[in-house]
Residue frames as a rotation matrix with the C-alpha (Angstrom) as fourth column:
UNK 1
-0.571 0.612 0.547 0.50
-0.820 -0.461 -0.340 -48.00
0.044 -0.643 0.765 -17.38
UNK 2
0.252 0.864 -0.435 -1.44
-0.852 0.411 0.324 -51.11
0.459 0.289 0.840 -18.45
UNK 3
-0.421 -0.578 -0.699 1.37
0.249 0.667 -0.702 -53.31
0.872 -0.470 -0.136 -16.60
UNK 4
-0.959 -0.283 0.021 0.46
-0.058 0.122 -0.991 -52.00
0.278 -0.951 -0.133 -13.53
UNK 5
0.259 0.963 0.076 -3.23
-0.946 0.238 0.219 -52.10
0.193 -0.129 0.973 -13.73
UNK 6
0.546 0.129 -0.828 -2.79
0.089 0.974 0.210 -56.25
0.833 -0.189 0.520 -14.44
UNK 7
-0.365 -0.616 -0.698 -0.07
0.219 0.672 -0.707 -56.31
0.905 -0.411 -0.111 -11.80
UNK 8
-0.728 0.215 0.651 -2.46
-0.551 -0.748 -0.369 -54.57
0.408 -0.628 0.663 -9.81
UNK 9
0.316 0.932 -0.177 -5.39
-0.926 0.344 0.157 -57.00
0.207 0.114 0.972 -10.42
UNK 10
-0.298 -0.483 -0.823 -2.65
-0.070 0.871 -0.486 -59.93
0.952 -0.087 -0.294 -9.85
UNK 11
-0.811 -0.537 0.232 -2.25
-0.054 -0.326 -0.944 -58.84
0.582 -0.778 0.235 -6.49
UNK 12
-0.255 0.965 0.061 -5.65
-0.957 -0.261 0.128 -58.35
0.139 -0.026 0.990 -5.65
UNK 13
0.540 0.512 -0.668 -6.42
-0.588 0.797 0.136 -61.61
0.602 0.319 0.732 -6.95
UNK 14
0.110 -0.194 -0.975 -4.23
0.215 0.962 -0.167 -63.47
0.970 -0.191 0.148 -5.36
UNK 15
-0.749 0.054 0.661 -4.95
-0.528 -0.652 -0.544 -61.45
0.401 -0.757 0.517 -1.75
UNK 16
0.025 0.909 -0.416 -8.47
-0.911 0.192 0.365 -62.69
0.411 0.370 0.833 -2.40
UNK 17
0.374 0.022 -0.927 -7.67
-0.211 0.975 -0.062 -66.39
0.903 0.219 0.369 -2.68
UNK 18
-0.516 -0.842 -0.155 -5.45
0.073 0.137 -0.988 -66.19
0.853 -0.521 -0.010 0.12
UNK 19
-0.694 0.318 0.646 -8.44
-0.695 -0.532 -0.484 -64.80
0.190 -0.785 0.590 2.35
UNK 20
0.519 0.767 -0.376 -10.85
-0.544 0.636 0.547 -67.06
0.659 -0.079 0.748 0.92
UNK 21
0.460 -0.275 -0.844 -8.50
0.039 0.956 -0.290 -70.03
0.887 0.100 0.451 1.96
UNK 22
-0.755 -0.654 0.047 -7.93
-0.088 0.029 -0.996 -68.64
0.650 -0.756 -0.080 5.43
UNK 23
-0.495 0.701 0.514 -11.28
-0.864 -0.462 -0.201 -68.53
0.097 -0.543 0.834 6.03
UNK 24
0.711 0.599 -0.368 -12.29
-0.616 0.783 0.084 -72.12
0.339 0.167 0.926 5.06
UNK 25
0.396 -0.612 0.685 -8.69
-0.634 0.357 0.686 -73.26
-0.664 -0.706 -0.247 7.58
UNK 26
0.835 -0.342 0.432 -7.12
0.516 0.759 -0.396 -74.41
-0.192 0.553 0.810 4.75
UNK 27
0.308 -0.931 -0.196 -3.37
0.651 0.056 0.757 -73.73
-0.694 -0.361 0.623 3.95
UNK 28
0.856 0.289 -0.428 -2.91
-0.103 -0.716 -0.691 -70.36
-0.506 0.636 -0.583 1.93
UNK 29
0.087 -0.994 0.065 0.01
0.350 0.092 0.932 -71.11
-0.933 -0.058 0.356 -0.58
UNK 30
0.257 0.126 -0.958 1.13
-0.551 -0.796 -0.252 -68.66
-0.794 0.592 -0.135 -3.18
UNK 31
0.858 0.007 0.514 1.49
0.441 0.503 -0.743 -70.10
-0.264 0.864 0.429 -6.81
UNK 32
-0.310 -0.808 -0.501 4.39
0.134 -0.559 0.818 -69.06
-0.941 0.186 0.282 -8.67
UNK 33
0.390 0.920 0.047 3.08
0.132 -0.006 -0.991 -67.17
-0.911 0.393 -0.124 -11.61
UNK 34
0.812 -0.573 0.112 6.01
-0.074 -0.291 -0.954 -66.09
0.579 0.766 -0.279 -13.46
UNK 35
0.157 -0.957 -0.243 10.11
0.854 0.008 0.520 -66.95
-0.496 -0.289 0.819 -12.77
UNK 36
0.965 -0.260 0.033 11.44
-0.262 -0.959 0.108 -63.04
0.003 -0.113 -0.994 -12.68
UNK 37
0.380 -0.912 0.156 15.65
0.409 0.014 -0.912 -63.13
0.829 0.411 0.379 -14.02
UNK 38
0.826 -0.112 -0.552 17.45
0.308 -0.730 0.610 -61.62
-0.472 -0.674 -0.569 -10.67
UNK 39
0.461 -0.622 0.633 20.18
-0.008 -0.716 -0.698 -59.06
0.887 0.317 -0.335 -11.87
UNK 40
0.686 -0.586 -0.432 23.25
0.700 0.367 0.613 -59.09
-0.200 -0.723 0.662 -9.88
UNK 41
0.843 -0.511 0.165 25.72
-0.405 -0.807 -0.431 -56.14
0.354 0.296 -0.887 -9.90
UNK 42
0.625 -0.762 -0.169 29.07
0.681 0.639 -0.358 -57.37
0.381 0.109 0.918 -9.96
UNK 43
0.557 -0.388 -0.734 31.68
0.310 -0.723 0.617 -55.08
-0.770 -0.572 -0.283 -8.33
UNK 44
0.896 -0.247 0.369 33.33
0.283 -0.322 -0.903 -52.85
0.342 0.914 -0.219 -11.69
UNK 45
-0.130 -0.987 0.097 36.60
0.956 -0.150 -0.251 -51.10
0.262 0.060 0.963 -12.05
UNK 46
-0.475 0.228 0.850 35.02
0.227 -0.901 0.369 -47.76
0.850 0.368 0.377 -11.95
UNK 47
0.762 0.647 -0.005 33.50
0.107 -0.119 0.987 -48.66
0.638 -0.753 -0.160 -8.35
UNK 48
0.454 -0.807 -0.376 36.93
0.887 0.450 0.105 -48.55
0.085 -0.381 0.921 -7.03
UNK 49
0.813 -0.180 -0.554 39.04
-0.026 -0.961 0.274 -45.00
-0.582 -0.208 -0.786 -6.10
UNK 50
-0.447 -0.888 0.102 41.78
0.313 -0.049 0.948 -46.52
-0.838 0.456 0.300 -8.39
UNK 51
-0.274 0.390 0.879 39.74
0.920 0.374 0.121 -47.23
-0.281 0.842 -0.461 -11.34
UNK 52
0.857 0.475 -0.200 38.29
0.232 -0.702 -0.673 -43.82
-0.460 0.531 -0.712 -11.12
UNK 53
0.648 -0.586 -0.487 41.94
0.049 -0.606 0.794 -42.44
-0.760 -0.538 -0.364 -10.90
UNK 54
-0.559 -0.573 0.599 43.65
0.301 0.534 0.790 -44.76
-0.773 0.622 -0.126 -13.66
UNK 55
0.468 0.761 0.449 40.35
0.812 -0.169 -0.559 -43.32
-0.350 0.626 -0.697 -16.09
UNK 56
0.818 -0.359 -0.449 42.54
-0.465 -0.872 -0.150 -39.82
-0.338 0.331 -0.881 -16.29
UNK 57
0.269 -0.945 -0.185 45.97
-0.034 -0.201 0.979 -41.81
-0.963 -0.257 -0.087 -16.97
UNK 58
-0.715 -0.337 -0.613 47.53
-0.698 0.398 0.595 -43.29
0.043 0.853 -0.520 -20.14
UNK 59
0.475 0.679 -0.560 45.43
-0.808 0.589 0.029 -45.79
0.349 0.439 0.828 -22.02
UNK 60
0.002 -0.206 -0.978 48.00
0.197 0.959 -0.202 -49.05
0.980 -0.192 0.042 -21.77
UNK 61
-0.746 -0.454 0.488 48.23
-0.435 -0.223 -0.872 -47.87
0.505 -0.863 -0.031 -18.20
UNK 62
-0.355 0.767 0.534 44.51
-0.801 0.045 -0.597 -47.92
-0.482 -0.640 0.598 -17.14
UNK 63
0.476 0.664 -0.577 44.10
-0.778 0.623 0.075 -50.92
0.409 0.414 0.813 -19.18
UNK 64
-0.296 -0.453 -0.841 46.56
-0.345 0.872 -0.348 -52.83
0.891 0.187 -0.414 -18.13
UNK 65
-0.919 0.217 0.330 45.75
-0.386 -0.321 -0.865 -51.85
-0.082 -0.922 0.379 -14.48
UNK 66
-0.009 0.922 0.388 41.62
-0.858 0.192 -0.476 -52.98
-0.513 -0.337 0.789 -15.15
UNK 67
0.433 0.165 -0.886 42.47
-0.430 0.902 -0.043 -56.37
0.792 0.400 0.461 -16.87
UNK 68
-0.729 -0.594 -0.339 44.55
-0.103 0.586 -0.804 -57.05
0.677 -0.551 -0.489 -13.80
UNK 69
-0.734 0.657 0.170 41.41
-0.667 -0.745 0.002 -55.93
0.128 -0.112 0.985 -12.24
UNK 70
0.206 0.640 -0.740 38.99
-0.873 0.462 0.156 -58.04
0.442 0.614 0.654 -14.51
UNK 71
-0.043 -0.605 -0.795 41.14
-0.390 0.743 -0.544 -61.03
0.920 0.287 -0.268 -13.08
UNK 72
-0.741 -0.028 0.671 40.74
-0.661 0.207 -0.721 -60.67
-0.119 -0.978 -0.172 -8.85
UNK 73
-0.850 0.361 -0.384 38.30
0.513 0.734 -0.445 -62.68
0.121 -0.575 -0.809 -6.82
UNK 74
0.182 0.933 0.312 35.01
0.605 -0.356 0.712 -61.84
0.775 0.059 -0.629 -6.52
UNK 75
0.616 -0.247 -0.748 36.09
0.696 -0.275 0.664 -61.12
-0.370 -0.929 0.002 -2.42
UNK 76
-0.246 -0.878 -0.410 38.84
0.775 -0.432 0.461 -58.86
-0.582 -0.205 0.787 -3.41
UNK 77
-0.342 0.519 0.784 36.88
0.486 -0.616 0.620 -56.76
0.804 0.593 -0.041 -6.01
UNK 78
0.612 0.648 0.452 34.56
0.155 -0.660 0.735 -56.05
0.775 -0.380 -0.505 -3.37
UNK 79
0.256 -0.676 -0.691 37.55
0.883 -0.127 0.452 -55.08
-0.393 -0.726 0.565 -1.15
UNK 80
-0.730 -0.622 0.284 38.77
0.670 -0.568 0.478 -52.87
-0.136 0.539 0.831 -3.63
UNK 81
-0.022 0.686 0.727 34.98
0.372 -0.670 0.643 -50.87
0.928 0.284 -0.240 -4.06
UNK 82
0.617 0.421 -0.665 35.49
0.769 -0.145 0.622 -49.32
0.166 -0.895 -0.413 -0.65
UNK 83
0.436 -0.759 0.482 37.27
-0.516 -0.651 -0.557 -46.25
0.737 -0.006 -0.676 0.23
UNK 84
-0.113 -0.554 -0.825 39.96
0.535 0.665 -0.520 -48.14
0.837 -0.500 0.221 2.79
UNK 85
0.950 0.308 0.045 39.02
-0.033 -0.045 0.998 -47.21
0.309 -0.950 -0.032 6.83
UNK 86
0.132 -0.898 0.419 42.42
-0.985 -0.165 -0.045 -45.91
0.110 -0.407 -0.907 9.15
UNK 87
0.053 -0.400 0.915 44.34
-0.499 0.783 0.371 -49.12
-0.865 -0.476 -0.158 9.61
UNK 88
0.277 0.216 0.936 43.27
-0.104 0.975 -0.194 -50.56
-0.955 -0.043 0.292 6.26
UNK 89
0.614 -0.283 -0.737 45.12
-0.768 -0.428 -0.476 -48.62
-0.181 0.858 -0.480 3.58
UNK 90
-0.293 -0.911 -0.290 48.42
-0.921 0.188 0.341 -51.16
-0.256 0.367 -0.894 3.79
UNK 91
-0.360 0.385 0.850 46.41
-0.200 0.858 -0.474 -53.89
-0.911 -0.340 -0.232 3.04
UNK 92
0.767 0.642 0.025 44.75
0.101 -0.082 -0.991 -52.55
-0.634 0.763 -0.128 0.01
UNK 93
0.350 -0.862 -0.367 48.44
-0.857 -0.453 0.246 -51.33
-0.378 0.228 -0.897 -0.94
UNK 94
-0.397 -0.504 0.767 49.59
-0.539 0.804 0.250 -55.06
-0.743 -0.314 -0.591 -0.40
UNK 95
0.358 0.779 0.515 46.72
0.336 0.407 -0.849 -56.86
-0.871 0.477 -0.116 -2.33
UNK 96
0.934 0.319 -0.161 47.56
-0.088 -0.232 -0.969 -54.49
-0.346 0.919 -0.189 -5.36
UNK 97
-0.115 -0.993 -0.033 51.41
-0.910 0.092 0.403 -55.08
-0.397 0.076 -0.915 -5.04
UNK 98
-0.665 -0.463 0.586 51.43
-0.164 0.856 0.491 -58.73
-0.729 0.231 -0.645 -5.21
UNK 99
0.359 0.516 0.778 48.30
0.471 0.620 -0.628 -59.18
-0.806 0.592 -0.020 -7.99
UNK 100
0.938 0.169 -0.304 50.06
-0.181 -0.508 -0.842 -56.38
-0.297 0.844 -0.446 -10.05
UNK 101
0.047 -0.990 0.133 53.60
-0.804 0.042 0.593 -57.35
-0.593 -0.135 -0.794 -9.76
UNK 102
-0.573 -0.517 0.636 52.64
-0.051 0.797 0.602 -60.62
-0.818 0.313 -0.483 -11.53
UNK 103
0.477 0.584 0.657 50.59
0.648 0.272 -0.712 -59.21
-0.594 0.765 -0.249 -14.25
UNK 104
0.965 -0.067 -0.252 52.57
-0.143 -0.944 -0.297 -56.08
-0.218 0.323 -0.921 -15.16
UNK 105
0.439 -0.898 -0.015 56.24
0.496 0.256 -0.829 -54.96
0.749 0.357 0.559 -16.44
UNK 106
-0.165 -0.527 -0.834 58.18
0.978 0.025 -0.209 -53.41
0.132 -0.849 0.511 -14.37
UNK 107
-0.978 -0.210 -0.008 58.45
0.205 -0.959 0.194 -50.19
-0.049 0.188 0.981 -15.43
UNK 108
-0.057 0.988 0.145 53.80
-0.083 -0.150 0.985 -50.25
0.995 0.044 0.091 -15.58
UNK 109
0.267 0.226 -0.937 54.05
0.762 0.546 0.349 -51.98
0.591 -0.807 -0.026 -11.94
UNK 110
-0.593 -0.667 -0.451 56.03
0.801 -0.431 -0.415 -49.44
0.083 -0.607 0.790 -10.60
UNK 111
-0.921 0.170 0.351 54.22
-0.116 -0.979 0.169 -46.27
0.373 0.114 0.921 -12.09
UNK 112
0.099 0.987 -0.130 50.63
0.009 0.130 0.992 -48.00
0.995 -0.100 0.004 -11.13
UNK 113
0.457 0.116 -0.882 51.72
0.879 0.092 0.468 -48.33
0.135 -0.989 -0.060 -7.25
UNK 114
-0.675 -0.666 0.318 53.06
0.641 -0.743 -0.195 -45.35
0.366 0.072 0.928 -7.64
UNK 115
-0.467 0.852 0.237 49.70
-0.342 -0.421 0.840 -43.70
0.816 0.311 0.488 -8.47
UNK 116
-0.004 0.357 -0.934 48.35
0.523 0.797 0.303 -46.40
0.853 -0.487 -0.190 -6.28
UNK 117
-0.178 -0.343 -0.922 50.18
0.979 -0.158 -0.130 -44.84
-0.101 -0.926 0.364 -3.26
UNK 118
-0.936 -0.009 0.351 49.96
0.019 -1.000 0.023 -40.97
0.351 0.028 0.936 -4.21
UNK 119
-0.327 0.913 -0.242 46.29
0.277 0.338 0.899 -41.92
0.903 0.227 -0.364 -4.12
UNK 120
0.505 0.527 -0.684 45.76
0.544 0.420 0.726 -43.30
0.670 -0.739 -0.074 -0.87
UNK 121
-0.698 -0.712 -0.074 48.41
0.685 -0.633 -0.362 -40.73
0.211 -0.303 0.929 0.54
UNK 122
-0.786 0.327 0.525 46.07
0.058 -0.807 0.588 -38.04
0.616 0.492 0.615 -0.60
UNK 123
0.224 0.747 -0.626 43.16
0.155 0.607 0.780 -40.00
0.962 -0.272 0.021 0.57
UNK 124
-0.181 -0.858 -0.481 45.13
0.741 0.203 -0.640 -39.83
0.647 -0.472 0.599 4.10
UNK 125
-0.743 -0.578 0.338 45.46
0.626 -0.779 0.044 -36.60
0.238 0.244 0.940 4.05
UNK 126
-0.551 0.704 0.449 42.07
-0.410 -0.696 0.589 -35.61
0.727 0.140 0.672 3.55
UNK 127
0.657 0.694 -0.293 40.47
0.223 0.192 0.956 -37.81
0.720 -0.694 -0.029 6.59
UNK 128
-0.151 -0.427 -0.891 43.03
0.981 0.049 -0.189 -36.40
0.125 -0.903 0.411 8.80
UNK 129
-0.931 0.329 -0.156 41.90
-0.233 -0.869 -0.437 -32.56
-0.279 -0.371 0.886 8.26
UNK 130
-0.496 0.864 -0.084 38.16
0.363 0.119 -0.924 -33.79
-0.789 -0.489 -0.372 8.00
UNK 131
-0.447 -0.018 -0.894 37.85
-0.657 -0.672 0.342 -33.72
-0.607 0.741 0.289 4.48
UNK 132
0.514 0.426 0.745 35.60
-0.297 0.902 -0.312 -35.96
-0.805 -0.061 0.590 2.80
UNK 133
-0.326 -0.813 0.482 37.43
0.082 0.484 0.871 -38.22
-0.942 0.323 -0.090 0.74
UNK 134
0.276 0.763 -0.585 37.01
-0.482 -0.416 -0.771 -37.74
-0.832 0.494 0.253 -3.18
UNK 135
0.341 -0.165 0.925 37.02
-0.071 0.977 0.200 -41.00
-0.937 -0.134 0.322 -4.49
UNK 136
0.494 0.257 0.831 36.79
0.856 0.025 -0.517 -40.13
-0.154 0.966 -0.207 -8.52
UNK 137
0.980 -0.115 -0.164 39.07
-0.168 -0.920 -0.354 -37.11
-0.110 0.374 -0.921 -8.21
UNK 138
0.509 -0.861 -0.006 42.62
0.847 0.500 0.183 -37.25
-0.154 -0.098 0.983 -9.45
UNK 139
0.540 -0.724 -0.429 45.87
-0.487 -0.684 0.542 -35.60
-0.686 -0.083 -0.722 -9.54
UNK 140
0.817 -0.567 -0.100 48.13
0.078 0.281 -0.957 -36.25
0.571 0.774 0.274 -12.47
UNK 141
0.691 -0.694 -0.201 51.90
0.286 0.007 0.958 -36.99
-0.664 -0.720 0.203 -11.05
């Protein structure tokens, strides 16, 4: 409570100054009183309809699957936090083929696009009978 009183009285104060100095035609410029840390959210595994999906599978599965993650572009992360729009599933499909194909064995690569595809299948499925999509819900194959 006592933060916002001062940050109340900051304000104020520096309202004030700002009037004075419009009134005497001189150039009002704010001071910088404190440097404030900005916070950036990064795009997660867990913001993603796989990530939720891989959370129900096998451990080495959903790990191997969010280090391959951990590993995209910044641009492709935030590709991947979207549910995919008609037209733009084989793309997302594509993207995870070729970055998992060269991080995974076969036999992980396969079962993750598997999953990958049941997914977006599902996903499909539900915006063609006008179901909203439920990004964080899985099906075990």
């Amino acid at each position: 409570m006592i933060g916002l009183v001062v940050d109340t009285k900051t304000a104020v104060r520096t309202f004030i100054d700002m009037r004075r100095a419009r009134a005497e035609d001189k150039v009002a410029r704010p001071k910088m009183v404190m440097r404030m840390p900005l916070i950036e959210a990064r795009p997660a595994f867990y913001d993603t309809p796989e990530g939720c999906m891989f959370a129900n599978r096998d451990k080495e599965l959903h790990d191997a699957v969010r280090g391959v993650f951990k590993g995209l572009s910044y641009k492709d992360k935030r590709t991947l936090c979207f549910s995919p729009e008609n037209g733009r599933y084989l793309a997302k499909v594509q993207l995870w083929e070729r970055e998992l194909e060269l991080a995974l064995p076969s036999r992980q690569y396969h079962k993750a696009v598997g999953a990958i595809l049941h997914k977006y299948v599902m996903m499909k499925l539900d915006q063609a009978a006008g179901v909203r999509t439920r990004l964080c819900q899985s099906a075990r194959l």
